[in-house]
PDB file as gemmi writes it, atoms N, CA and C in Angstrom:
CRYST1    1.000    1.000    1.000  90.00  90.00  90.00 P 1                      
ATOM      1  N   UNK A   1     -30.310  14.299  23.988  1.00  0.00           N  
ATOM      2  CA  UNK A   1     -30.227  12.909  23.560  1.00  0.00           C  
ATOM      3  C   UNK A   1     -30.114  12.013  24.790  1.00  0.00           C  
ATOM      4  N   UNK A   2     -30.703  11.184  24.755  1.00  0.00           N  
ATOM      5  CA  UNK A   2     -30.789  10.044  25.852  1.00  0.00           C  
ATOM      6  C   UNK A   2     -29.615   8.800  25.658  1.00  0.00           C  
ATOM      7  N   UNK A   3     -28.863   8.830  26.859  1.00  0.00           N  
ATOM      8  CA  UNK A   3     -27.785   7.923  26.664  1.00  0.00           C  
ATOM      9  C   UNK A   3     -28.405   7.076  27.089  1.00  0.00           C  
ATOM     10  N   UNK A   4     -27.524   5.840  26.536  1.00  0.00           N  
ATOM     11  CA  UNK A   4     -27.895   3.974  26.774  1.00  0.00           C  
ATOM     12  C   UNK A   4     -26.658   3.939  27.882  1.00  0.00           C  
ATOM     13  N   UNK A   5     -26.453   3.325  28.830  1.00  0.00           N  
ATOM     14  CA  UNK A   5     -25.931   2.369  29.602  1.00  0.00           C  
ATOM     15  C   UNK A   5     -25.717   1.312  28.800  1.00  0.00           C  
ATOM     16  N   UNK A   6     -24.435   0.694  28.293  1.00  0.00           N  
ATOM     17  CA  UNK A   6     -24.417  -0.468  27.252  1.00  0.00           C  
ATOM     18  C   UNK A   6     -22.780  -1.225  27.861  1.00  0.00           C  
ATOM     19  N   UNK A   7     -23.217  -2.312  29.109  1.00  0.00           N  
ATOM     20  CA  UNK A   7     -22.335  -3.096  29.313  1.00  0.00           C  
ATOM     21  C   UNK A   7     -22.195  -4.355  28.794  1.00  0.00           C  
ATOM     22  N   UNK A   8     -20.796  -4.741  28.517  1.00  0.00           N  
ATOM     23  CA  UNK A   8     -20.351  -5.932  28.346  1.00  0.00           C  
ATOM     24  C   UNK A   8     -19.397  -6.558  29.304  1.00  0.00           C  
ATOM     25  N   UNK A   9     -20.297  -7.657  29.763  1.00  0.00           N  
ATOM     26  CA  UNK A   9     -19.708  -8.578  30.615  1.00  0.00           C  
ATOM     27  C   UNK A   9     -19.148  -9.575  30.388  1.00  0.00           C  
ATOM     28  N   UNK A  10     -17.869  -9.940  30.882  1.00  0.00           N  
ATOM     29  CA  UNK A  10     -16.719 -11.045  30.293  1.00  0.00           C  
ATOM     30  C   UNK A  10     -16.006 -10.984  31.358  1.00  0.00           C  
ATOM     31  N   UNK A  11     -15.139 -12.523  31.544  1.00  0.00           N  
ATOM     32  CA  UNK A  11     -14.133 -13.055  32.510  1.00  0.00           C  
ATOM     33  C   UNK A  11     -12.963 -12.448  31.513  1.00  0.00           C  
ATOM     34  N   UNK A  12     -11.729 -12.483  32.379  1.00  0.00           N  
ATOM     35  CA  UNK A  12     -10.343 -12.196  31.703  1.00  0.00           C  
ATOM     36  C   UNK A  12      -9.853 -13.651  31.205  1.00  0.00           C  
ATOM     37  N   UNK A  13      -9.305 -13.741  29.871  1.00  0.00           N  
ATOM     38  CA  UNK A  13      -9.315 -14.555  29.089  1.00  0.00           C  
ATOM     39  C   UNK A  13     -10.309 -15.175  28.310  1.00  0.00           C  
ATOM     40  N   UNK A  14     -11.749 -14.247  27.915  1.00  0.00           N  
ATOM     41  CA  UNK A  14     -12.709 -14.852  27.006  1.00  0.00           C  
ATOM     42  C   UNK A  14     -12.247 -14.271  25.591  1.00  0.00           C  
ATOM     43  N   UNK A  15     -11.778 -15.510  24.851  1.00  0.00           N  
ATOM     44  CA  UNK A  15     -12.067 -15.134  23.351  1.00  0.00           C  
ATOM     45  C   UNK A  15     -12.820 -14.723  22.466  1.00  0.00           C  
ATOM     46  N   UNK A  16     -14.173 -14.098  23.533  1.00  0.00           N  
ATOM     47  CA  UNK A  16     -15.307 -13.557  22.337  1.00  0.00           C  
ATOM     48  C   UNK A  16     -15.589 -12.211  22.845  1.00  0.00           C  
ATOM     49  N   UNK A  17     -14.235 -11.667  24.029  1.00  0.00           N  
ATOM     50  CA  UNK A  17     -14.672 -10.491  24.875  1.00  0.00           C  
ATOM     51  C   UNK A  17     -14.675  -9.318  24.016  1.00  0.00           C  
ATOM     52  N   UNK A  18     -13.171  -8.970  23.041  1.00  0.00           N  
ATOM     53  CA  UNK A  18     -12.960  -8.132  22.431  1.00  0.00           C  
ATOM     54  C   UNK A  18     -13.753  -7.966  21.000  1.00  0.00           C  
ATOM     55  N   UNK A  19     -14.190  -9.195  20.461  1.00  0.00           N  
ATOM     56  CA  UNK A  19     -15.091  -9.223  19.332  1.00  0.00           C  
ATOM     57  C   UNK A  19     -16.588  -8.931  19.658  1.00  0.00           C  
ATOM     58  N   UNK A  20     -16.790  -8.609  20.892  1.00  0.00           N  
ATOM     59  CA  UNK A  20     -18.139  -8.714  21.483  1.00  0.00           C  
ATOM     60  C   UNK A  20     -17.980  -6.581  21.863  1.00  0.00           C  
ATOM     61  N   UNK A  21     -16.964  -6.460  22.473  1.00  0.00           N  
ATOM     62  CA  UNK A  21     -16.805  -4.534  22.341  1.00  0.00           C  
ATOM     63  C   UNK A  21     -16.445  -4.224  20.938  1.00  0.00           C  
ATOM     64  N   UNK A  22     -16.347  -4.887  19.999  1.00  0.00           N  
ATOM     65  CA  UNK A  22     -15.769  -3.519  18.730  1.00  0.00           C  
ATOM     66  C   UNK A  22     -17.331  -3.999  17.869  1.00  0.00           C  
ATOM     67  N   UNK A  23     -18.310  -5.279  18.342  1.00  0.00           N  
ATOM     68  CA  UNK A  23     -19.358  -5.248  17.851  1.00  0.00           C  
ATOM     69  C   UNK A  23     -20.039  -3.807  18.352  1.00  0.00           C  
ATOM     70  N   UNK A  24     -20.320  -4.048  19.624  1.00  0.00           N  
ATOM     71  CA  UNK A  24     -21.230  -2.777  20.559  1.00  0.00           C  
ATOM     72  C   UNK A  24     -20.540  -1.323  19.924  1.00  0.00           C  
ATOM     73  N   UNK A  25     -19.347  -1.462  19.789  1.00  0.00           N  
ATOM     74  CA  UNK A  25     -18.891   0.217  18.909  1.00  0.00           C  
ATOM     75  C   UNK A  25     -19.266   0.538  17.912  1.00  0.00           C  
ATOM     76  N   UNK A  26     -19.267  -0.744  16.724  1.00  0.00           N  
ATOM     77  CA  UNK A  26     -19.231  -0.427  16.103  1.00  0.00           C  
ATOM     78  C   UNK A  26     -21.208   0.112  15.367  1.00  0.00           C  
ATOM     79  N   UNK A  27     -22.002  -0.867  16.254  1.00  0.00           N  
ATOM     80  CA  UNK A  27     -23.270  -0.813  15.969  1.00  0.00           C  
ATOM     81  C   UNK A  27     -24.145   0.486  16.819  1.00  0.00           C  
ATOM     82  N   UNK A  28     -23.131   0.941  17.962  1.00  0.00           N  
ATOM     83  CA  UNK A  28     -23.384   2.279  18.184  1.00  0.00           C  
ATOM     84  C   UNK A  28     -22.789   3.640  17.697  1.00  0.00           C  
ATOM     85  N   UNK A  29     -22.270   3.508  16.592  1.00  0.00           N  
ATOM     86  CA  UNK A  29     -21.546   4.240  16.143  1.00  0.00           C  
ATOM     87  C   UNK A  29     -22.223   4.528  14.547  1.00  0.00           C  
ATOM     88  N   UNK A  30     -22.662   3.497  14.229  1.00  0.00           N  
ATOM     89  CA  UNK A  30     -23.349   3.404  13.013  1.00  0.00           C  
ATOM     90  C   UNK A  30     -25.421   3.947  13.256  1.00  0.00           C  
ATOM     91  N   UNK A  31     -25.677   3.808  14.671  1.00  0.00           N  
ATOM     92  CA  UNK A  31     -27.235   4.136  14.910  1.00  0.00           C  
ATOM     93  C   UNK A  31     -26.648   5.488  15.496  1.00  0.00           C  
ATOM     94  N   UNK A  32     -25.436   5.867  15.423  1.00  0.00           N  
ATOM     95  CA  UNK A  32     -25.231   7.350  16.114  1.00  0.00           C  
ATOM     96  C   UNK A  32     -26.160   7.616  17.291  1.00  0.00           C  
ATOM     97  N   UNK A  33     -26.102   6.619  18.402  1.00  0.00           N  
ATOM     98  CA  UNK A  33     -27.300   7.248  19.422  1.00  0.00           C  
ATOM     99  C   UNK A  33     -25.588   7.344  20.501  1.00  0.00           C  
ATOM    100  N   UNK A  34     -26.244   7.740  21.178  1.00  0.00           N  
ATOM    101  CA  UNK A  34     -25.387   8.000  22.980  1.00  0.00           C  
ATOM    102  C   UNK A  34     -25.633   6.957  23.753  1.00  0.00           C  
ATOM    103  N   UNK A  35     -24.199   6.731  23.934  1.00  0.00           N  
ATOM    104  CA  UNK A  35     -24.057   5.504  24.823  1.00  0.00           C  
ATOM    105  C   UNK A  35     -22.973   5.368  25.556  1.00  0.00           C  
ATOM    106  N   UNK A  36     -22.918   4.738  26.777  1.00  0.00           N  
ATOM    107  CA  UNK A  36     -21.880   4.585  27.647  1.00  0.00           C  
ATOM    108  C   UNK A  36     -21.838   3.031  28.133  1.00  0.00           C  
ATOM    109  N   UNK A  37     -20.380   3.274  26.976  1.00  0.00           N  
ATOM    110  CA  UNK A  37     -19.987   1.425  26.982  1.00  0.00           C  
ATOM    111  C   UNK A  37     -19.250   1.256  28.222  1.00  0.00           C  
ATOM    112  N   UNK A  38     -19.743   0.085  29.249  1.00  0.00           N  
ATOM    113  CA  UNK A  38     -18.701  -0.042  29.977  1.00  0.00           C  
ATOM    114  C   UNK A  38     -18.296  -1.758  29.785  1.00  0.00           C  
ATOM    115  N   UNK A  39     -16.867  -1.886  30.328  1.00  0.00           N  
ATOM    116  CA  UNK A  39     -16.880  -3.674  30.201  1.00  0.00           C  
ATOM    117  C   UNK A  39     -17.142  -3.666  31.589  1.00  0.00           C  
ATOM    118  N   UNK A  40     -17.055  -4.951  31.866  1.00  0.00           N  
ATOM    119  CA  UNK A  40     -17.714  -5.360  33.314  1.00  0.00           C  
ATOM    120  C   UNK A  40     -16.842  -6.959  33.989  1.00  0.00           C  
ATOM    121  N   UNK A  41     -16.007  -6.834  34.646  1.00  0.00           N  
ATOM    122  CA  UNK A  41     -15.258  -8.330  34.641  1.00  0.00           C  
ATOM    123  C   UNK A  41     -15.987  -8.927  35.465  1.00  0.00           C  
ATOM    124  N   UNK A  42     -16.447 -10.512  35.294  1.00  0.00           N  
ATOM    125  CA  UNK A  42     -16.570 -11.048  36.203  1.00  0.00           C  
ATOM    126  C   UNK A  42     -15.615 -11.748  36.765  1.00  0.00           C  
ATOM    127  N   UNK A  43     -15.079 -11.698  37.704  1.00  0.00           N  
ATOM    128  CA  UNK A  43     -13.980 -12.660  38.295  1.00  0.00           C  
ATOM    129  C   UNK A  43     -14.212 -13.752  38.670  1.00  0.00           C  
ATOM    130  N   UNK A  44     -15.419 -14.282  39.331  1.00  0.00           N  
ATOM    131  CA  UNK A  44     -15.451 -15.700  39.963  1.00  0.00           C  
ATOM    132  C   UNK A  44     -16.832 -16.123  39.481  1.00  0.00           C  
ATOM    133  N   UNK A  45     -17.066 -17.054  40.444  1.00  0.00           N  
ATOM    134  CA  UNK A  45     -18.322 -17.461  40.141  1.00  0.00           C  
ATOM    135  C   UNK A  45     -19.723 -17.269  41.402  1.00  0.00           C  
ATOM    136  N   UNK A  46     -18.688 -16.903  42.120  1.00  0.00           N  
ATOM    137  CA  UNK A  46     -19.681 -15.658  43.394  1.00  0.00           C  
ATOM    138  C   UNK A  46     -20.343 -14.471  42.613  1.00  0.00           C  
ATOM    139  N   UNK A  47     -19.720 -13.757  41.922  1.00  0.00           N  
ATOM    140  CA  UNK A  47     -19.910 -13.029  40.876  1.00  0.00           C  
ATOM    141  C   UNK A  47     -20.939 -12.932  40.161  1.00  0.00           C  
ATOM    142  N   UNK A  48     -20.610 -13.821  39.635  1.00  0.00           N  
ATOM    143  CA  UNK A  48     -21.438 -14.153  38.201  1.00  0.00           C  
ATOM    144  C   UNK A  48     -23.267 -14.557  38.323  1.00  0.00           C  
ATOM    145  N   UNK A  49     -23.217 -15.373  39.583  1.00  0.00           N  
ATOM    146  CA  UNK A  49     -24.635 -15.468  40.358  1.00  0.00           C  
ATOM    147  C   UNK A  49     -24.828 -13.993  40.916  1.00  0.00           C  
ATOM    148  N   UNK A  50     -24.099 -12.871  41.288  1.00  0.00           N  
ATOM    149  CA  UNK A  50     -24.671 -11.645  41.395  1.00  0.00           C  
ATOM    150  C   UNK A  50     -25.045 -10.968  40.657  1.00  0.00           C  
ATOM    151  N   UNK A  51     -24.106 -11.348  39.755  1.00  0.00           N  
ATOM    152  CA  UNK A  51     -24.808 -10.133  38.528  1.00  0.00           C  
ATOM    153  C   UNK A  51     -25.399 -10.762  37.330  1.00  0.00           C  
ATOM    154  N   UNK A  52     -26.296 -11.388  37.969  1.00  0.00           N  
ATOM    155  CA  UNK A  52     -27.089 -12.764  36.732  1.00  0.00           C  
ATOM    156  C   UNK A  52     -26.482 -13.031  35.522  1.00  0.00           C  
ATOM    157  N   UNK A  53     -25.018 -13.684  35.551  1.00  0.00           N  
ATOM    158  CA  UNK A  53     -24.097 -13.575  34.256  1.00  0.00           C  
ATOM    159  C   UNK A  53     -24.034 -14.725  33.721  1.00  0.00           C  
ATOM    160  N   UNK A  54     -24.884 -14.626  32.527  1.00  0.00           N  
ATOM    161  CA  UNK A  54     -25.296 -16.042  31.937  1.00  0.00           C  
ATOM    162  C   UNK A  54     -24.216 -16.467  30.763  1.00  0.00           C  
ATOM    163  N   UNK A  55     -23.113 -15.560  31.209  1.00  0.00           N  
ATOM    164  CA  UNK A  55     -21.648 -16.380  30.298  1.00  0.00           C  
ATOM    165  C   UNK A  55     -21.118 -15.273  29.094  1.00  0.00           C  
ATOM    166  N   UNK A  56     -19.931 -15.679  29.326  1.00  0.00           N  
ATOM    167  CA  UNK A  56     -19.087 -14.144  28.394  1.00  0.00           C  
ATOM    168  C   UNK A  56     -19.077 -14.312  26.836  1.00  0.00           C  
ATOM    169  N   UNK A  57     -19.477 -13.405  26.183  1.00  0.00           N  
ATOM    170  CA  UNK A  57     -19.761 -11.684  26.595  1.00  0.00           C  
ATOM    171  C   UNK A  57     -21.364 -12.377  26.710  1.00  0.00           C  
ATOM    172  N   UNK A  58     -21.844 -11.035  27.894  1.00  0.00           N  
ATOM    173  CA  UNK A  58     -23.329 -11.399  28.121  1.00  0.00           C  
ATOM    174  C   UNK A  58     -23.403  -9.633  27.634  1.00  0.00           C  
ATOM    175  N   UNK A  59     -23.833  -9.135  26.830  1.00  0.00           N  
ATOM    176  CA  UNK A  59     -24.486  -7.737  26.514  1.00  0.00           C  
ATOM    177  C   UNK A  59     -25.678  -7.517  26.846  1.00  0.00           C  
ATOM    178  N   UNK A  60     -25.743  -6.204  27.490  1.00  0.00           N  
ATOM    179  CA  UNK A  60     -26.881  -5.583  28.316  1.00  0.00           C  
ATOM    180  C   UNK A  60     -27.174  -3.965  28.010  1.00  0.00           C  
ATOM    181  N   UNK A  61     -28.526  -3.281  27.477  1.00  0.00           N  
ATOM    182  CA  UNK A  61     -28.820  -2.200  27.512  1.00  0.00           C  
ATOM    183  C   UNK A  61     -29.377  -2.013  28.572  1.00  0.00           C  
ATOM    184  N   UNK A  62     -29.435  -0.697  29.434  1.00  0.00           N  
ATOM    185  CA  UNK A  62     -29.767  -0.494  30.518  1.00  0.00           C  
ATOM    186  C   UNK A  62     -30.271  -1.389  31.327  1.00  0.00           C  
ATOM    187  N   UNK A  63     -29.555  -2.271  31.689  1.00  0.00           N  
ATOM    188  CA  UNK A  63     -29.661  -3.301  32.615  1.00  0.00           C  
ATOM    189  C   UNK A  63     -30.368  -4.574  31.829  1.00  0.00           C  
ATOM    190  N   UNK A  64     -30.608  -4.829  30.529  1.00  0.00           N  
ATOM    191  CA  UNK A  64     -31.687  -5.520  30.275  1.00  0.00           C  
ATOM    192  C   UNK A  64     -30.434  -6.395  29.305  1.00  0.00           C  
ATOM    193  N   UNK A  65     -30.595  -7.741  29.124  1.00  0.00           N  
ATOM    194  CA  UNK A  65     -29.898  -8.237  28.476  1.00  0.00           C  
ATOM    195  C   UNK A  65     -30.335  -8.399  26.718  1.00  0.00           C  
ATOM    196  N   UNK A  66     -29.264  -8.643  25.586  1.00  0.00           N  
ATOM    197  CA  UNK A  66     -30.136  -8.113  24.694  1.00  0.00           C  
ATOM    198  C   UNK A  66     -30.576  -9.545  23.443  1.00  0.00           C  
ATOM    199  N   UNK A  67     -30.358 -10.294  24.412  1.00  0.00           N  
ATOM    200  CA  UNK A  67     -31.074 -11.269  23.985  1.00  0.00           C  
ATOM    201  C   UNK A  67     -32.040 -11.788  23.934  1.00  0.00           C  
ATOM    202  N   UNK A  68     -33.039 -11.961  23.207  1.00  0.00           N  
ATOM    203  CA  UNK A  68     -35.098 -12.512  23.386  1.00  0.00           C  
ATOM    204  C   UNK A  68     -34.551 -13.507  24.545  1.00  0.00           C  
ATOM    205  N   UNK A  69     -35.624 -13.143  24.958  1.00  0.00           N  
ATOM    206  CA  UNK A  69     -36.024 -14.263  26.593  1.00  0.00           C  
ATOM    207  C   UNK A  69     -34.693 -14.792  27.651  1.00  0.00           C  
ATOM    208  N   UNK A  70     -34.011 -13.903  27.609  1.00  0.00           N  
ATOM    209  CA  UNK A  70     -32.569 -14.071  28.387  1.00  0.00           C  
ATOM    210  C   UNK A  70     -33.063 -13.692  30.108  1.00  0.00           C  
ATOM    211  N   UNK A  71     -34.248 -12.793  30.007  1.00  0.00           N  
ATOM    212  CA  UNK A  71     -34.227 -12.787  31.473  1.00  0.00           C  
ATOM    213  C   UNK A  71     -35.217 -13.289  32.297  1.00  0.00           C  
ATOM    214  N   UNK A  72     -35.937 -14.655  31.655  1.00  0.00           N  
ATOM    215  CA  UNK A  72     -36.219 -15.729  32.731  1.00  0.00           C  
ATOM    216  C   UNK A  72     -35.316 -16.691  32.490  1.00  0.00           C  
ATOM    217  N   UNK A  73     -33.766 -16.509  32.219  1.00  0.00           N  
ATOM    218  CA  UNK A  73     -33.637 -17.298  32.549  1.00  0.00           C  
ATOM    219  C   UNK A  73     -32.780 -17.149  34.192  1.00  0.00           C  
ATOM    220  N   UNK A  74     -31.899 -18.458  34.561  1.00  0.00           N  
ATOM    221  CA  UNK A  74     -31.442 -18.453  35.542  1.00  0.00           C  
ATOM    222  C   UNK A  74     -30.189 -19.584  35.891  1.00  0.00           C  
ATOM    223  N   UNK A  75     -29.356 -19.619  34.871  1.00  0.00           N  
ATOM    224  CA  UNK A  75     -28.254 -20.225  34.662  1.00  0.00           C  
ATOM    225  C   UNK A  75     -26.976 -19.536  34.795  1.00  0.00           C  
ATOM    226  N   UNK A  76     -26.586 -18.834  36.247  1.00  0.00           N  
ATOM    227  CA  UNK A  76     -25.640 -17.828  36.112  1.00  0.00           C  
ATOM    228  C   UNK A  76     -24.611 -18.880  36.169  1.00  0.00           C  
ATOM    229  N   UNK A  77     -22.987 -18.665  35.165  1.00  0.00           N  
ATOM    230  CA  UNK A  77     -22.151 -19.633  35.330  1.00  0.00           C  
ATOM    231  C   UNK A  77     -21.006 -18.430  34.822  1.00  0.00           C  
ATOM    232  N   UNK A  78     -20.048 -18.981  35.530  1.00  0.00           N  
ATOM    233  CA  UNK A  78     -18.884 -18.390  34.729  1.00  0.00           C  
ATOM    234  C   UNK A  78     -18.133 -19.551  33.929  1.00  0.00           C  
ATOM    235  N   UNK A  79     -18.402 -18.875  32.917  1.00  0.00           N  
ATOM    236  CA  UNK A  79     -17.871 -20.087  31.223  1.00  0.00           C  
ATOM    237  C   UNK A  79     -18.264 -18.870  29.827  1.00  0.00           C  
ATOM    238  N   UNK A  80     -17.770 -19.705  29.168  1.00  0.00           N  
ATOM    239  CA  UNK A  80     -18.462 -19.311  27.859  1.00  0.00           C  
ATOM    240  C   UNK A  80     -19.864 -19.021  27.670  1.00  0.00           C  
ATOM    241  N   UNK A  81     -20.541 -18.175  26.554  1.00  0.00           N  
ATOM    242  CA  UNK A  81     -21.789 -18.602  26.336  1.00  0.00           C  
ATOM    243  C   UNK A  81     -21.601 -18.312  25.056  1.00  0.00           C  
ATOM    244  N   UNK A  82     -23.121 -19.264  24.534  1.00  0.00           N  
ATOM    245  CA  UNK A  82     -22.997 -19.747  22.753  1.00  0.00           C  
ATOM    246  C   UNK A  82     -24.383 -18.967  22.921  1.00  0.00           C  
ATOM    247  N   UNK A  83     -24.378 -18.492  21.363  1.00  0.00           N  
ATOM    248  CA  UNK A  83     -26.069 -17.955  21.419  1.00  0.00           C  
ATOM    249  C   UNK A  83     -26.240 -18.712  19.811  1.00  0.00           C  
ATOM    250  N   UNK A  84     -27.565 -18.827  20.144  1.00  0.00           N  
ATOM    251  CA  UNK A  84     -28.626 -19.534  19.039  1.00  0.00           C  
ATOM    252  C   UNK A  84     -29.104 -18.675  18.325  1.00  0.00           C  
ATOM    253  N   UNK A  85     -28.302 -18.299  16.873  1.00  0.00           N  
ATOM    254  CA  UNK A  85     -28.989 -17.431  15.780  1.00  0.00           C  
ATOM    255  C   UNK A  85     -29.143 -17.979  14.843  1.00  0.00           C  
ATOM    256  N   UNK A  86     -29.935 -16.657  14.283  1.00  0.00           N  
ATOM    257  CA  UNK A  86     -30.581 -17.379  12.484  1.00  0.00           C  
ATOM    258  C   UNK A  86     -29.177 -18.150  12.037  1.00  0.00           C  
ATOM    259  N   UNK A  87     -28.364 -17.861  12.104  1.00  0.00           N  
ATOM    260  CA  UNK A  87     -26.946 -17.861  11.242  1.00  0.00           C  
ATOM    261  C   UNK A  87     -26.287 -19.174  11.907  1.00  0.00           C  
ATOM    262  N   UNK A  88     -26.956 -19.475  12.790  1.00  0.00           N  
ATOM    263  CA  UNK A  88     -26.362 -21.100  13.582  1.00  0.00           C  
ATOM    264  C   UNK A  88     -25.622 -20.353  14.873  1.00  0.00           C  
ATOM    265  N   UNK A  89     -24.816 -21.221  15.954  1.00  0.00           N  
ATOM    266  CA  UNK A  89     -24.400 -20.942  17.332  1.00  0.00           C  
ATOM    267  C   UNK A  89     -22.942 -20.249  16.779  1.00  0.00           C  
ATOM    268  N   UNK A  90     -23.364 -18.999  17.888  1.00  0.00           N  
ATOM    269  CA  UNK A  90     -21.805 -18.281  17.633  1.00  0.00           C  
ATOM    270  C   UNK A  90     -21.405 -17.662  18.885  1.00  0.00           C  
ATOM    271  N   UNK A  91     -20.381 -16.929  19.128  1.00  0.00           N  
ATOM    272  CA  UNK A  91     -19.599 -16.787  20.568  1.00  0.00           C  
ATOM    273  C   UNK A  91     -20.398 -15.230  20.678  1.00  0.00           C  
ATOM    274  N   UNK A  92     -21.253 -14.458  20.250  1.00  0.00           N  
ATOM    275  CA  UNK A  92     -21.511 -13.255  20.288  1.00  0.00           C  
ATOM    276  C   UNK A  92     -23.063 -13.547  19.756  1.00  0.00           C  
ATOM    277  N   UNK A  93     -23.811 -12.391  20.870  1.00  0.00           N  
ATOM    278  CA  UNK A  93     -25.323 -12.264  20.142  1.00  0.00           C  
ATOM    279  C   UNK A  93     -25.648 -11.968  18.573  1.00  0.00           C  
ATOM    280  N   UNK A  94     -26.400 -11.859  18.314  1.00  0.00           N  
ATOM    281  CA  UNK A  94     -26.808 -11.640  17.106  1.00  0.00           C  
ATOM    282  C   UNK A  94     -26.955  -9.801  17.015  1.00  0.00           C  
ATOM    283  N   UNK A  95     -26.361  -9.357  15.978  1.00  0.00           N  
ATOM    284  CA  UNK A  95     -26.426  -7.766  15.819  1.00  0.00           C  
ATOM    285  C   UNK A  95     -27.733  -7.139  15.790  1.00  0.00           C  
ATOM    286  N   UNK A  96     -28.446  -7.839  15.180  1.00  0.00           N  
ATOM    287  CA  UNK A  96     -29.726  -7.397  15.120  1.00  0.00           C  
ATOM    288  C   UNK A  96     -30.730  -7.269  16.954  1.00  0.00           C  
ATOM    289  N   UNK A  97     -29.981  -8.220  17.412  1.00  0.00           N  
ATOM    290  CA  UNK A  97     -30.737  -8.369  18.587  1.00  0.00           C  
ATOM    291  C   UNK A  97     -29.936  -7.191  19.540  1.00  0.00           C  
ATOM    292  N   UNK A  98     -29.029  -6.542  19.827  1.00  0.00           N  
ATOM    293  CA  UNK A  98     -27.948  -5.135  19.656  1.00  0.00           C  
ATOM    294  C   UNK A  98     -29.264  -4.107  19.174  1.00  0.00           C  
ATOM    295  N   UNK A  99     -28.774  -3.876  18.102  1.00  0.00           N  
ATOM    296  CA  UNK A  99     -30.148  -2.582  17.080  1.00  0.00           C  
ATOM    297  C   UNK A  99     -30.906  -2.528  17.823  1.00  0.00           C  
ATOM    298  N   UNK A 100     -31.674  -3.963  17.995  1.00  0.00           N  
ATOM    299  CA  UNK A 100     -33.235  -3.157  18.136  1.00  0.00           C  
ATOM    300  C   UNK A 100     -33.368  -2.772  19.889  1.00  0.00           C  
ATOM    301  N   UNK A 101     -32.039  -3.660  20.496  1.00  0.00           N  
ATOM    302  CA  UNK A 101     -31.928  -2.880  21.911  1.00  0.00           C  
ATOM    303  C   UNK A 101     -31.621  -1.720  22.580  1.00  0.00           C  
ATOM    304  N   UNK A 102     -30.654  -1.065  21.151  1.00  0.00           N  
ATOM    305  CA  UNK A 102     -30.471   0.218  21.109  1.00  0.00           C  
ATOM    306  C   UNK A 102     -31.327   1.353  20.468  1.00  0.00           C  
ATOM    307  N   UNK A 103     -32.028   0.790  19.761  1.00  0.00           N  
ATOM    308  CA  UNK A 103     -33.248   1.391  18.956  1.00  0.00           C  
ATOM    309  C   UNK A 103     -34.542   1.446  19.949  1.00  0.00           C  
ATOM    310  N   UNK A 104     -34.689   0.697  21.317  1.00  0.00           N  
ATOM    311  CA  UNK A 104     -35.613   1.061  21.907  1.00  0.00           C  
ATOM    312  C   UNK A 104     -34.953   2.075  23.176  1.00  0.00           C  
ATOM    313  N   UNK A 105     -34.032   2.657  22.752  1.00  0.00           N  
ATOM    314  CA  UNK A 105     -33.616   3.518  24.209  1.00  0.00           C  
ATOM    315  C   UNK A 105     -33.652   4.985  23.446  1.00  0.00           C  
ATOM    316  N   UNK A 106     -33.677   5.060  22.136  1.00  0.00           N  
ATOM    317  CA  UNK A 106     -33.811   6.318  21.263  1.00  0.00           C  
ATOM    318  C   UNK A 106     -35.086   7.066  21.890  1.00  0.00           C  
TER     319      UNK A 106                                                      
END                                                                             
């Protein structure tokens, strides 16, 4: 079985850090694939321009972020980030956009 690399990146004190890991558990736990969750802190904002961190939680399958068109972008900030789903703006990606990132590492 082929493991995923499946980080979540967050500053200490983001309120969407821990709702953003028991999402990634729980949606790898339910596609039963192999995966190795790691969190990832960003501390500053030196940081955050290194590791193209477009705001907490930023979720990433093997390096790839798992949001449609997240990687032209180029807004690394340390803050919050809001994502734009069917369901209106919320502090966490959309699950579906998760699945099918984990569904292409199967």
């Amino acid at each position: 079985m082929t493991t995923a690399t499946v980080e979540v990146l967050t500053f200490v004190g983001c309120p969407h850090a821990e709702p953003a890991l028991e999402l990634v558990a729980r949606v790898v736990r339910e596609l039963g694939v192999g995966a190795d969750v790691r969190r990832v802190d960003v501390p500053d904002s030196q940081a955050a321009a290194t590791q193209r961190f477009l705001g907490s939680p930023t979720i990433r399958v093997n390096g790839r972020d798992v949001e449609p068109g997240a990687d032209e972008r180029s807004d690394f900030v340390l803050s919050c980030r809001l994502y734009r789903t069917e369901s209106g703006v919320s502090g966490q990606p959309d699950e579906r956009w998760l699945r099918d990132a984990l569904a292409g590492t199967a």
